[in-house]
C-alpha positions as CSV (number, residue, x, y, z in Angstrom):
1,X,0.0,0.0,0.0
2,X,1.8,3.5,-1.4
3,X,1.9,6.9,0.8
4,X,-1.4,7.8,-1.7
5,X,-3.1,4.9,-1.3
6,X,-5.7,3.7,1.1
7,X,-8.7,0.7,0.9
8,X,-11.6,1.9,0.5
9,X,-15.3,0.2,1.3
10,X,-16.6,-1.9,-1.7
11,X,-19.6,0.0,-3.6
12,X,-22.5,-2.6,-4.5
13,X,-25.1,-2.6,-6.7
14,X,-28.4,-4.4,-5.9
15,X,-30.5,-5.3,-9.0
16,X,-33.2,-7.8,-10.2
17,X,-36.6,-7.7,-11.8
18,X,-39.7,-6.3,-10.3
19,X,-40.4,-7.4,-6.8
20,X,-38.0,-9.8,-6.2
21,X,-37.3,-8.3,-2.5
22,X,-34.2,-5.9,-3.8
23,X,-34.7,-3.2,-1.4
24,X,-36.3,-5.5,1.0
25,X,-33.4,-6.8,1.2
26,X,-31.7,-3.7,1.3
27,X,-34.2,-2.9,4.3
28,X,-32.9,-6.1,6.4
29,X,-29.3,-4.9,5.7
30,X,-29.5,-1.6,7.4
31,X,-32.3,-2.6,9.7
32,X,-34.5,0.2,8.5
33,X,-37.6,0.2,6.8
34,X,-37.6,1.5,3.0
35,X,-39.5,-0.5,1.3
36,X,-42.8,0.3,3.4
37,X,-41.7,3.9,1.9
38,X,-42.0,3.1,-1.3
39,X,-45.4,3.6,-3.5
40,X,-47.0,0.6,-4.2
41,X,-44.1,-1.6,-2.6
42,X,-41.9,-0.5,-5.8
43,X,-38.8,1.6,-5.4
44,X,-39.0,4.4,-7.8
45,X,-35.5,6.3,-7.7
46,X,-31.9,5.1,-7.1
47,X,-30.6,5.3,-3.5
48,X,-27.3,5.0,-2.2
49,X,-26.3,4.0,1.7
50,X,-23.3,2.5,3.4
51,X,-23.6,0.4,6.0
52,X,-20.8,-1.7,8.6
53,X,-20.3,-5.3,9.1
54,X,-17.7,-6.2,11.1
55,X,-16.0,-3.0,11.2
56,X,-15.9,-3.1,7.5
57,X,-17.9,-0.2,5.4
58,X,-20.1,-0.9,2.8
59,X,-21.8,1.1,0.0
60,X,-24.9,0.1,-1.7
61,X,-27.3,1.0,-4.7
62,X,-31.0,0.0,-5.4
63,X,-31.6,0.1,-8.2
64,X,-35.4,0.1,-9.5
65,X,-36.4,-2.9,-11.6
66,X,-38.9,-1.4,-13.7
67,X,-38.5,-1.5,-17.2
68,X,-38.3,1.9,-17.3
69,X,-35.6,2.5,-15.6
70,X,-32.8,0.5,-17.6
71,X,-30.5,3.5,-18.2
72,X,-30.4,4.2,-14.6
73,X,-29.7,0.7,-13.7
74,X,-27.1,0.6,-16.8
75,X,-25.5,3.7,-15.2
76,X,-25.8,2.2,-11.5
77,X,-23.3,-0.9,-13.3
78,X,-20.7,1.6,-14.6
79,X,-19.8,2.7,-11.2
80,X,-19.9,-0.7,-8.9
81,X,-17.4,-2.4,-8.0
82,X,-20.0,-5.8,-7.3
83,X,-23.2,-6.7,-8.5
84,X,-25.8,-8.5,-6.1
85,X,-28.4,-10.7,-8.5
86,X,-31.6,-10.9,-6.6
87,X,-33.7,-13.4,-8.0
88,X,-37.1,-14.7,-6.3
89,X,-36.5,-18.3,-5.7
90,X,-40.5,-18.3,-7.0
91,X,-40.8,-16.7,-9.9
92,X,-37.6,-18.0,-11.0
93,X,-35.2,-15.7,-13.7
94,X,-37.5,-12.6,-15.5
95,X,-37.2,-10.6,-18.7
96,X,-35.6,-7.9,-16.2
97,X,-33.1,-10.5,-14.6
98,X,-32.2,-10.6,-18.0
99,X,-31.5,-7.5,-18.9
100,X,-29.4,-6.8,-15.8
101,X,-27.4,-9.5,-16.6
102,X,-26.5,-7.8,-20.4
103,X,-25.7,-4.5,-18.4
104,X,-23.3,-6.9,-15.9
105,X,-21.9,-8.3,-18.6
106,X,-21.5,-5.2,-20.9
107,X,-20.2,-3.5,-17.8
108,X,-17.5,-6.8,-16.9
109,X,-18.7,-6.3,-13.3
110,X,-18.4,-9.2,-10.8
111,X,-21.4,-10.4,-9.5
112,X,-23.4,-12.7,-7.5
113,X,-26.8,-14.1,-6.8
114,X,-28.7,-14.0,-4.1
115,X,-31.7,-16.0,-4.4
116,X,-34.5,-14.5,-2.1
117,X,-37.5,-15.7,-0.6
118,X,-36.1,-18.9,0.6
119,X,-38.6,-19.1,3.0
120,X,-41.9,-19.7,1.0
121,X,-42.7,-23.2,0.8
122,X,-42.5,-23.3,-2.8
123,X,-39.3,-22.0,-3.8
124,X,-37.7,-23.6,-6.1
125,X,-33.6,-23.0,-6.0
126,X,-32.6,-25.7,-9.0
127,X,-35.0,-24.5,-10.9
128,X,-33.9,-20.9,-10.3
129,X,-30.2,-22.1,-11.3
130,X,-31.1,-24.5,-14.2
131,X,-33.0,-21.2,-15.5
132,X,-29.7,-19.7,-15.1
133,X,-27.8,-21.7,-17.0
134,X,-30.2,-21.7,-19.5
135,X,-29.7,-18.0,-19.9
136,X,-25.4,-18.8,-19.7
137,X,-25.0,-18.2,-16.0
138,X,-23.2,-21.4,-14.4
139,X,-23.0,-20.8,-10.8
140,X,-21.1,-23.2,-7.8
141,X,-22.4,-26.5,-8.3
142,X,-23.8,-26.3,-11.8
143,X,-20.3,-26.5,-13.6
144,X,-19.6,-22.9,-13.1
145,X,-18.0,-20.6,-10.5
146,X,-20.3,-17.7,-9.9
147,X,-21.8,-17.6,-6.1
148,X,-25.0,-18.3,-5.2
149,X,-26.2,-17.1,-1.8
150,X,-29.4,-18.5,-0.6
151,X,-30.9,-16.0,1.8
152,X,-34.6,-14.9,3.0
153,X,-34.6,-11.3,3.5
154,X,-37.9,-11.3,5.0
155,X,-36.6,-13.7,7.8
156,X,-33.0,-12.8,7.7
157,X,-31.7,-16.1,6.6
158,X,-28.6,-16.3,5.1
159,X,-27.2,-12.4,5.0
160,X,-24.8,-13.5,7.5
161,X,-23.3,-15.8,4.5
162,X,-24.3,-13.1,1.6
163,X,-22.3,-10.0,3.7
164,X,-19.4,-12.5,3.9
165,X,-19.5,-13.4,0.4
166,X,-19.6,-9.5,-0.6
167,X,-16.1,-9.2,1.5
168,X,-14.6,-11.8,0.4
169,X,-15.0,-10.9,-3.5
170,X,-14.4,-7.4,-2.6
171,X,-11.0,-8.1,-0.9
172,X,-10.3,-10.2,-4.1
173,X,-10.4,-6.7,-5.9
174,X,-7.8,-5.0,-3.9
175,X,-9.6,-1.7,-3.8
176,X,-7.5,1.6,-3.4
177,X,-8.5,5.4,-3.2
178,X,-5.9,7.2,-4.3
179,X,-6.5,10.9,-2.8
180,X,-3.9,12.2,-5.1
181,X,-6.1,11.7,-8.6
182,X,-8.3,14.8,-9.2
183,X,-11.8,14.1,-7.6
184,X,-14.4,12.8,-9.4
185,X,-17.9,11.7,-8.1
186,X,-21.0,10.2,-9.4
187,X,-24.8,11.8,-9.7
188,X,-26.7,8.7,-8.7
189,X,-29.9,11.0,-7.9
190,X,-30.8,14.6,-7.9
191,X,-34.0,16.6,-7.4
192,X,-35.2,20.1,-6.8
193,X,-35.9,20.6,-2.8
194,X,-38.5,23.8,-2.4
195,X,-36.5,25.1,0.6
196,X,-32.9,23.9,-0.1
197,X,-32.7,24.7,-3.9
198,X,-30.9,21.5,-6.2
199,X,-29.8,18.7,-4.5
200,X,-27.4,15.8,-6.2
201,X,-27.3,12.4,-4.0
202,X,-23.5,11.3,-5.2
203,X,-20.6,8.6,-5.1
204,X,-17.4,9.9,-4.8
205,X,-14.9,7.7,-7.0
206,X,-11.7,9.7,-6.0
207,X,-9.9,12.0,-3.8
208,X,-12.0,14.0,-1.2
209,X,-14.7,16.5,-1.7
210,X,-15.2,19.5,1.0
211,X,-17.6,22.2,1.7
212,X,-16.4,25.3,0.1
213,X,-15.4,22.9,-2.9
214,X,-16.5,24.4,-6.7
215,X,-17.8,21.6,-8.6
216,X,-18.8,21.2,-12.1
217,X,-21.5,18.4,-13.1
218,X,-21.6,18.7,-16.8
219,X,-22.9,22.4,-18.2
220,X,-23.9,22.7,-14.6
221,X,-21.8,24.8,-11.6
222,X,-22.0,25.3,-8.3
223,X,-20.6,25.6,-4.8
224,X,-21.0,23.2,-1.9
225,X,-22.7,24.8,0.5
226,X,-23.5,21.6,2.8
227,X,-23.0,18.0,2.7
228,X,-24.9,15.2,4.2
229,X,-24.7,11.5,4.9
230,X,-26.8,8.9,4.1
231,X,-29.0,9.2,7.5
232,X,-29.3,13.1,6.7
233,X,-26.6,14.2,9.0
234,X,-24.3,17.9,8.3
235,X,-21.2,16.1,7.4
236,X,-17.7,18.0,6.4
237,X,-16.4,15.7,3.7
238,X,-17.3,13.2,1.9
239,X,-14.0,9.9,1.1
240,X,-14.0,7.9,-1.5
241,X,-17.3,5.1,-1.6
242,X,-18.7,7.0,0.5
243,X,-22.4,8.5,-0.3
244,X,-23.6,11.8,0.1
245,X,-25.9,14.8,-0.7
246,X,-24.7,18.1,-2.0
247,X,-25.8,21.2,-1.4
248,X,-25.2,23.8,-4.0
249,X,-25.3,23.3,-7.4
250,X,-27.0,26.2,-9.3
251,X,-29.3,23.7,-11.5
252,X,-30.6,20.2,-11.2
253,X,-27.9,18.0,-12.0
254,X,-28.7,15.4,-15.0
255,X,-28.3,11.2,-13.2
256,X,-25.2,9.6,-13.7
257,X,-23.0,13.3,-14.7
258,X,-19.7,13.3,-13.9
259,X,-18.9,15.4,-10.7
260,X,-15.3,17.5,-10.9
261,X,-13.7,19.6,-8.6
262,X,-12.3,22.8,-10.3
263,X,-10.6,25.6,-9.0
264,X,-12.3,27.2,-11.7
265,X,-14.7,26.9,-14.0
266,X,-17.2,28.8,-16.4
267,X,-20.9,27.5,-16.4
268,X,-22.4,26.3,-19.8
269,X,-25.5,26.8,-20.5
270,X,-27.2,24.2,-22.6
271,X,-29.8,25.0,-25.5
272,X,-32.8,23.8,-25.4
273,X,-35.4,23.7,-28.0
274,X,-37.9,26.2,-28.0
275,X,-41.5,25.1,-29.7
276,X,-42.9,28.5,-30.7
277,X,-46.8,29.2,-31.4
278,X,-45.8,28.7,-35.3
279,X,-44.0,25.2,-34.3
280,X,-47.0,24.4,-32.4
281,X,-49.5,25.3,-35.2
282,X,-47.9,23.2,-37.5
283,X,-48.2,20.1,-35.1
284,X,-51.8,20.6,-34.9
285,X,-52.2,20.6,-38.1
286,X,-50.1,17.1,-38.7
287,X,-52.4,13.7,-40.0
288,X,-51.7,12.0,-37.2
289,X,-52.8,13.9,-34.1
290,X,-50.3,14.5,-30.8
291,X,-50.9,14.1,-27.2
292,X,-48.9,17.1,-26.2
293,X,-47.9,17.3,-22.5
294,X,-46.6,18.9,-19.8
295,X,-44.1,17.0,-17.3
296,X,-43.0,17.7,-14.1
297,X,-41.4,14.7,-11.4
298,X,-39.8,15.0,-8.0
299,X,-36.5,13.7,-9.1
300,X,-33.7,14.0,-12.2
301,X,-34.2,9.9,-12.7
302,X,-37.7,9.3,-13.2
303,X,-38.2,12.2,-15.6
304,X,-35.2,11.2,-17.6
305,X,-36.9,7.4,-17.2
306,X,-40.4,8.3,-18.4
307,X,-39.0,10.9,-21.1
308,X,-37.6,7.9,-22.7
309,X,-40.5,5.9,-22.7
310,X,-42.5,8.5,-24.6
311,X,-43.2,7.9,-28.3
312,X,-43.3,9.2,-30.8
313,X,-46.8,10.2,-30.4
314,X,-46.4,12.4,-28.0
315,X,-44.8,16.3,-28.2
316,X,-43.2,17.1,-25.2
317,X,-44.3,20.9,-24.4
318,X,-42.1,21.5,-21.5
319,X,-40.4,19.1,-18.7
320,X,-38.7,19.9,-15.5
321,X,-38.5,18.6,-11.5
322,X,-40.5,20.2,-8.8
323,X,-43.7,21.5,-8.1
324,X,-46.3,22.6,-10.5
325,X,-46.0,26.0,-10.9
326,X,-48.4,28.9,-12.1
327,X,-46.0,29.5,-15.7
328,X,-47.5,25.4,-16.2
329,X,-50.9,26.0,-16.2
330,X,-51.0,28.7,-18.2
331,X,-48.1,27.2,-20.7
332,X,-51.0,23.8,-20.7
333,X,-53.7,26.7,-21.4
334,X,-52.4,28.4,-24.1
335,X,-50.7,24.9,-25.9
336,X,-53.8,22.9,-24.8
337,X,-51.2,20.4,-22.9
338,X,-52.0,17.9,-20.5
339,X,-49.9,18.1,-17.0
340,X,-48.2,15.3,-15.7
341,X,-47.4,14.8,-12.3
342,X,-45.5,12.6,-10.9
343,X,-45.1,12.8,-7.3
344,X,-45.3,16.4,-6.6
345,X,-47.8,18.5,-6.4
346,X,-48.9,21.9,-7.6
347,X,-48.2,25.3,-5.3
348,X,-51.1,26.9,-3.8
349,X,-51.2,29.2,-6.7
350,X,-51.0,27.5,-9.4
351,X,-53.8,25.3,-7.7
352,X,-56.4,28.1,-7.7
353,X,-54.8,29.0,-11.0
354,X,-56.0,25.6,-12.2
355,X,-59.1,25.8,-10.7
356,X,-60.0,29.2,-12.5
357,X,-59.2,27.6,-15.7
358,X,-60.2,24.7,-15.7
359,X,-56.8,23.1,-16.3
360,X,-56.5,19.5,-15.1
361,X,-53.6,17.9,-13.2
362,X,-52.7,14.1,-14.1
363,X,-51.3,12.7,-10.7
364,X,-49.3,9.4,-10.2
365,X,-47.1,7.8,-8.3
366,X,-46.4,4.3,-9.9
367,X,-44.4,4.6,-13.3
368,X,-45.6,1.5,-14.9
369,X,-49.6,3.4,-13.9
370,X,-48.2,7.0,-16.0
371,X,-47.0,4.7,-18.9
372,X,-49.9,3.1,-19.0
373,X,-52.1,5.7,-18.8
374,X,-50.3,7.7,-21.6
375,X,-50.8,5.0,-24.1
376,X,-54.5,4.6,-23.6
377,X,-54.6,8.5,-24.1
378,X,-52.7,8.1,-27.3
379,X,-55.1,5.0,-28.4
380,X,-58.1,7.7,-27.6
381,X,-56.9,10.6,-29.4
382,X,-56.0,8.4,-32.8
383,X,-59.6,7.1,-32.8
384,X,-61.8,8.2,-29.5
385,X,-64.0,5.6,-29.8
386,X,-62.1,2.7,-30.9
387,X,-63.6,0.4,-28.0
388,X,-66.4,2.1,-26.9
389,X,-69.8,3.1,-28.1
390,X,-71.3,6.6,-27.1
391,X,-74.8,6.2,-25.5
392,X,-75.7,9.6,-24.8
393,X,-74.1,12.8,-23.6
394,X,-75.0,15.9,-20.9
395,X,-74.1,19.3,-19.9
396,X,-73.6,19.7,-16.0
397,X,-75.7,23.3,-15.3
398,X,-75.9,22.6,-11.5
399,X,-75.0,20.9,-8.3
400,X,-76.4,20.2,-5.1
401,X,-77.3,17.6,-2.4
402,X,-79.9,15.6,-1.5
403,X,-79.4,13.6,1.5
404,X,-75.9,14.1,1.8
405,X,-75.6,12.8,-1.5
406,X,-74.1,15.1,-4.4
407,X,-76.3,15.0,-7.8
408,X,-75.1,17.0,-10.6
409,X,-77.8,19.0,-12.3
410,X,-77.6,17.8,-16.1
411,X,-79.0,18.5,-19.5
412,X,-79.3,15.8,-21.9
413,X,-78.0,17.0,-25.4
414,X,-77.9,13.9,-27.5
415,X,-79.4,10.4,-27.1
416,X,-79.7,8.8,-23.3
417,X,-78.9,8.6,-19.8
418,X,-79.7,5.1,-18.1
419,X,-79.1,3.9,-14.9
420,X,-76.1,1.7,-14.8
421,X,-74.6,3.4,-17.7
422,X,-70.4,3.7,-17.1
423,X,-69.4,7.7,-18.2
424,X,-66.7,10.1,-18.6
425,X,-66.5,13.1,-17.1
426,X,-65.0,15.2,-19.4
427,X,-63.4,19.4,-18.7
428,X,-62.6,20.8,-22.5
429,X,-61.4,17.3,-24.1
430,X,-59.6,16.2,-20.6
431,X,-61.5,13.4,-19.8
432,X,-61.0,13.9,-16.0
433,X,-62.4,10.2,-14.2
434,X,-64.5,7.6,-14.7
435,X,-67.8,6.0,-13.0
436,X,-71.4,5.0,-13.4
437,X,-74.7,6.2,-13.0
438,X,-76.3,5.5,-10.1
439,X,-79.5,7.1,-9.9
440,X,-81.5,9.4,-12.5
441,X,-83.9,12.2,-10.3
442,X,-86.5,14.4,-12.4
443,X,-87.8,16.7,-9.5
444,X,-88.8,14.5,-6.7
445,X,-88.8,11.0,-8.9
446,X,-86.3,8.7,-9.3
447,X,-86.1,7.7,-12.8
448,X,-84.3,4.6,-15.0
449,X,-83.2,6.8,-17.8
450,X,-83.3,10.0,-19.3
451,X,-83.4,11.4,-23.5
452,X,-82.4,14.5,-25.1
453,X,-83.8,17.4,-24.4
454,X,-84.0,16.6,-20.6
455,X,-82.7,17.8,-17.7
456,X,-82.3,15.7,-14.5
457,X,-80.2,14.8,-11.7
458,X,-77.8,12.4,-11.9
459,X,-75.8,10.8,-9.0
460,X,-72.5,8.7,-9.6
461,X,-71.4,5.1,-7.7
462,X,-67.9,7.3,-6.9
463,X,-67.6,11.0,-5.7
464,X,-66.3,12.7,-8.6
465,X,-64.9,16.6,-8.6
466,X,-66.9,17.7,-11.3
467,X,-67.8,21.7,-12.5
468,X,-70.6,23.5,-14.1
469,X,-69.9,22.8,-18.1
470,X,-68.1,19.7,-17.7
471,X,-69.7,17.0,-19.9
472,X,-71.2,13.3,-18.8
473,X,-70.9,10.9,-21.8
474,X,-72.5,7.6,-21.3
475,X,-70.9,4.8,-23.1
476,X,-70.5,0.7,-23.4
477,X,-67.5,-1.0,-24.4
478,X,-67.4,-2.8,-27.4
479,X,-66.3,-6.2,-27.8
């Protein structure tokens, strides 16, 4: 070991398909409790934490397993040092297994498996490993030499085994810091904090980085202001492994950038397109119609995730992290964009700013639910009524309550109303929710349908936020 050289903790990358227990396991490691965090069981943005066994530091990823999050979990591969396989000894190895296995192997990082869930009554280990070998990984035992852990994270079982076998293939490595090689770090996340201003979670690769520090992340500058450990606590520096959270940059840092340490440095600023009313005219007038949207997330990883999962059928208006802002809602008014939201919320504001005109906010907090979603509103704007046949539609002119119950006033304008019918509620051409009809009044009687021409009061099987002027259609599907 030279004067400049030190060992440093072993950074590992947990990955696997969708719900095989990665951050559960993660969660049994540091004896916290992520995963009941997580929306929907499903971790939606790369975190990094170090944890000790036996006086020895480790640093850890997790990596999400949706689909949609491939570059993140390719870039997550590019700065490990050892890859830990989770594979549910269940559901045996998944399209997503798979494709973290190309990004191992395109990457040239060790790795090994740990097959979870060891504790239900049918898992199934050789079939796991026969699966494996099918897909060209041989492990101990089946003619190759890669390490299979068996472990249960829900119970415990077998991390004792799995932490030794992360040392020991670590300490095969010989890893060195060398504090005499400029610094360079990793963005692993970054997001836009109302309070604090941009924040970058980070790895740093080499050399030591210090508050007072000017840093360079791409076209993107800043100072660091403060510096904070894994558990959230004011920290002075941050070694090499280690994890952290700077303070300071002037803009959201783009996942996986390059972090430097200059002594100087000029700030870029990078061009981005600008769609003018002309550019925007043009669109509309295109064959094939556009579903043109507006999308903000709470973090620089899912919006780079769900901006390349949009195709080509969809314009892009405008796209950022943080809150939804007032400049949104009238940017969605005067393109006629829909907002996307995905895990934050709109300020005060632009809430009552929404409100006045009518401009709808799309909230989510599952990826694979936004996705989805998108597509069926692509599938409705290239033919609205491609599975569905319209029954009748209605003008809401009033609201009240009967009974505690609320009943929107309506006016039939075309064909009918029946009880039972499913409808939209639509606000301009949003179509805002969905439900059915549950009762039809007509001054004090309760009536099974009503036609054109009418007006009645209708009452829905779910509460729905609807406004005077919205639009009930009443439809069936169509096999």
């Amino acid at each position: 070991m030279t004067k400049n050289k030190s060992s440093r903790p072993p950074i590992i990358t947990i990955m696997g398909h969708i719900d095989h227990g990665k951050t559960t396991l993660l969660d049994a490691l540091r004896q916290t409790s992520i995963a009941q965090k997580e929306s929907g069981g499903i971790t939606q943005h790369i975190g990094a934490y170090q944890l000790e066994h036996k006086k020895r530091k480790l640093t850890f990823i997790d990596t999400p397993g949706h689909a949609a999050f491939a570059a993140m979990r390719s870039r997550g591969v590019k700065i490990t040092d050892l890859v830990i396989l989770v594979i549910d000894a269940v559901e045996s190895v998944k399209p997503q297994t798979k494709e973290c296995l190309d990004h191992i192997n395109n990457a040239k990082a060790p790795f090994l498996i740990a097959l979870n869930k060891m504790d239900l009554p049918n898992a199934s280990p050789d079939i796991v490993k026969k699966d494996l070998a099918d897909a060209g990984v041989l492990v101990e035992g089946y003619g190759g030499d890669i390490v299979c852990v068996e472990i249960s994270a829900k119970t415990k079982k077998g991390l004792d085994q799995l932490l030794e076998m992360i040392i020991l293939l670590a300490d095969m490595q010989q890893l060195k810091a060398n504090i005499k090689k400029p610094f360079e770090a990793v963005v692993i996340e970054s997001s836009l904090d109302q309070r604090k201003g941009p924040l970058a979670t980070i790895i740093v690769k080499s050399n030591i980085l210090k508050i007072g520090d000017n840093i360079q992340a791409g076209p993107i500058a800043g100072k660091v202001k403060a510096l904070f450990d894994h558990n959230n606590q004011s920290i002075k520096k941050v070694i090499p492994s280690q994890p952290a959270q700077i303070l300071g940059f002037k803009k959201v840092p783009q996942v996986g950038s390059l972090i430097t340490n200059e002594s100087s440095f000029v700030e870029i600023t990078p061009k981005t397109p600008d769609l003018s009313k002309k550019d925007l005219d043009k669109l509309d007038k295109t064959d094939n119609p556009k579903l043109k949207i507006i999308l903000k997330t709470d973090v620089a990883g899912t919006l780079e995730a769900i901006m390349q999962n949009l195709g080509d059928e969809v314009i892009l208006i405008s796209q950022g992290i943080g809150s939804i802002t007032e400049s949104d809602i009238l940017l969605a008014q005067s393109t006629v964009a829909k907002i996307i939201a995905f895990r934050v919320k709109p300020t005060s504001a632009a809430a009552k700013l929404a409100d006045i005109e009518n401009i709808f906010i799309q909230k989510y907090s599952l990826i694979h639910d936004l996705l989805e979603d998108i597509q069926q509103q692509i599938l409705k704007l290239l033919e609205p009524t491609i599975d569905e046949e319209i029954l009748g539609e209605a003008k809401i002119v009033a609201q009240f309550t009967v009974k505690g119950i609320t009943i929107a006033g309506c006016q039939v304008t075309s064909g009918k109303l029946t009880k039972g019918n499913m409808v939209h509620l639509m606000r301009n051409k949003d179509q805002i929710a969905n439900s059915k009809i549950k009762s039809i009044h007509q001054e004090k009687e309760i009536i099974d349908k009503a036609k054109k021409g009418q007006e009645c009061g209708i009452a829905f099987t779910t509460e729905l936020d609807f406004k005077l002027k919205d639009k009930i259609i009443a439809y069936k599907k169509i096999n």
